[in-house]
C-alpha positions, 0 to 999 in steps of 0.5 A: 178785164179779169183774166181766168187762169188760161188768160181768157177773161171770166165773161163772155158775151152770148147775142141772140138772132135778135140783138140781145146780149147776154153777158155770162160766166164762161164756167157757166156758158161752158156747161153747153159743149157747144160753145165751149168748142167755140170759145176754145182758144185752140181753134182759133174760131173768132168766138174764141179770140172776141169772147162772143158767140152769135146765135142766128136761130135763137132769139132773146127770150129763149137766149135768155131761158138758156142763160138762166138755165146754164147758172142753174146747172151750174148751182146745182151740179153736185146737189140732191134736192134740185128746185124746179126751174120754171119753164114757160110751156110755149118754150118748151119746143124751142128749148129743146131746138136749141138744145140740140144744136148746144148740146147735140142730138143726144141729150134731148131727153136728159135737157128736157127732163132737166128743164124740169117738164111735167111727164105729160108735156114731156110724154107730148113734147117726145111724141111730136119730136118723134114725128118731125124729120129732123135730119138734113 
C-alpha cells in the first residue's frame, strides 16, 4: 500500500448508509473538513487508524455525488473558468444535507452555489432550508 509523506496511505475508503465503497484520494477526501478531522492521526478515532469513514445517513448515490464533487474541487481549486458539475435537481436537498454535516452549517451557501445550481433552484432550495428547523 503506498504511503503518503505522513505514512498514512494515499487512499481511503468512504461507505455509505447502504454498503457502497468508494475508494478516493485522501488529498481529495480532505477537501470536506469533516473527514479530514476524522481521518487525522492524532485523534486516534478508528477512521483514522482503518482509512475509513462510515456514513450512516448517506446513501450511495449521494455518497458517490460527493465523491465526484470532492475531484472536482480538488481539479479545479486554482482555476478561472470552472465547467458546470452536473447535478441532478432530485440531489439538489440531500446534497445540501450532507454538506452540512461535512462541511458544517456555514458553508450551505458557498456548497450550494458551488454545486453549480441555477439561481432559481437556488432561490428555492434557500427558501425551503429557510423554513425547516434545523436545530437539535
Amino acid at each position: 500500500m503506498a504511503l503518503n509523506d505522513e505514512g498514512q496511505t494515499n487512499y481511503v475508503t468512504l461507505v455509505s448508509s447502504d454498503g457502497f465503497e468508494f475508494k478516493i484520494l485522501r488529498s481529495a477526501a480532505c477537501i470536506a473538513p469533516t473527514i479530514k478531522n476524522m481521518l487525522n492521526p492524532a485523534t486516534g478515532w478508528q477512521e483514522a487508524r482503518e482509512n475509513r469513514c462510515i456514513f450512516k445517513d448517506i446513501n450511495g448515490i449521494v455518497l458517490e455525488k460527493i465523491c465526484e464533487y470532492l475531484y472536482y474541487n480538488e481539479k479545479y481549486e486554482n482555476c478561472k473558468d470552472i465547467p458546470d458539475l452536473d447535478i441532478p435537481p432530485e440531489l439538489c436537498l440531500e446534497l445540501v444535507m450532507a454538506a452540512d454535516y461535512l462541511q458544517g452549517m456555514a458553508s450551505r451557501r458557498r456548497l450550494a452555489k458551488e454545486l453549480v445550481l441555477s439561481a432559481m433552484q437556488f432561490d428555492r432550495l434557500t427558501r425551503f432550508l429557510n423554513t425547516l428547523d434545523l436545530t437539535c
